[in-house]
C-alpha positions, 0 to 999 in steps of 0.5 A: 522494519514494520513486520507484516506477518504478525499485523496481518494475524490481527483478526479483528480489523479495528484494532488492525487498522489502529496498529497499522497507524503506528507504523513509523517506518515508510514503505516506499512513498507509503506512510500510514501514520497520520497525515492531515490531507488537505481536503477531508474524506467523504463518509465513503472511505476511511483513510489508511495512510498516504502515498506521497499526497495523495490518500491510501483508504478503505472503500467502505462500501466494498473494503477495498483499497484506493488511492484518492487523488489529493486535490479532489478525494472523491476521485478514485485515481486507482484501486490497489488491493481487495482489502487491508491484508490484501494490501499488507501482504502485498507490500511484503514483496516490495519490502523484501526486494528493498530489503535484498537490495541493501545487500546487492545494489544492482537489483536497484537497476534490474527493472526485469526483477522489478517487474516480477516482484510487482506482478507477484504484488499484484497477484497477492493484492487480489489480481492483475488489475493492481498492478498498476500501484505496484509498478508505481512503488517500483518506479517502472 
């Protein structure tokens, strides 16, 4: 499994985003290695993976991060943290709770822990307007 901690002491953001893409692993519905979406990206974001479809990106006017909707990828379907480490930390809980569900399947079924866990994301990514995206990872 991808380890964050070390990813996110990467201090200069380039080269960050360049090892981000050598992830092989999923997170979720997330993948971060290249992906060829079907329409291409303005100059105002820069893509860092995708969630499903649709397109997890920098937007590079204030660096946080958005997800574009895949049929239209100017549209900005919601935002989901204030910027990469933001980002990289958060998905740390999600991970983890997976992580402890292999060891005890019915957190699988326990929305309550869920929700705390996505709040904590949320928290960690810069902020309750977040939470939307982390409820999604959970399905909840």
């Amino acid at each position: 499994m991808t380890d964050f901690k070390t990813l996110i002491q990467e201090e200069d953001d380039s080269h960050l985003l360049s090892q981000l893409r050598t992830i092989k692993d999923e997170i979720g519905m997330i993948e971060f290695k290249e992906k060829e979406d079907v329409l291409s990206l303005s100059g105002k974001y820069e893509k860092i993976g995708n969630f499903e479809l649709d397109i997890l990106a920098i937007r590079k006017s204030n660096n946080e991060i958005v997800m574009l909707d895949h049929d239209s990828p100017d549209f900005e379907m919601g935002n989901c943290a204030k910027d990469i480490r933001s980002f990289l930390k958060a998905l740390e809980g999600f991970v983890n709770f997976m992580k402890a569900c292999e060891n005890n399947e019915e957190l699988y079924d326990d929305f309550y822990k869920m929700e705390l866990v996505a709040k904590d994301s949320s928290e960690t990514a810069g902020g309750e307007n977040y939470l939307w995206f982390y409820k999604m990872m959970f399905g909840i």
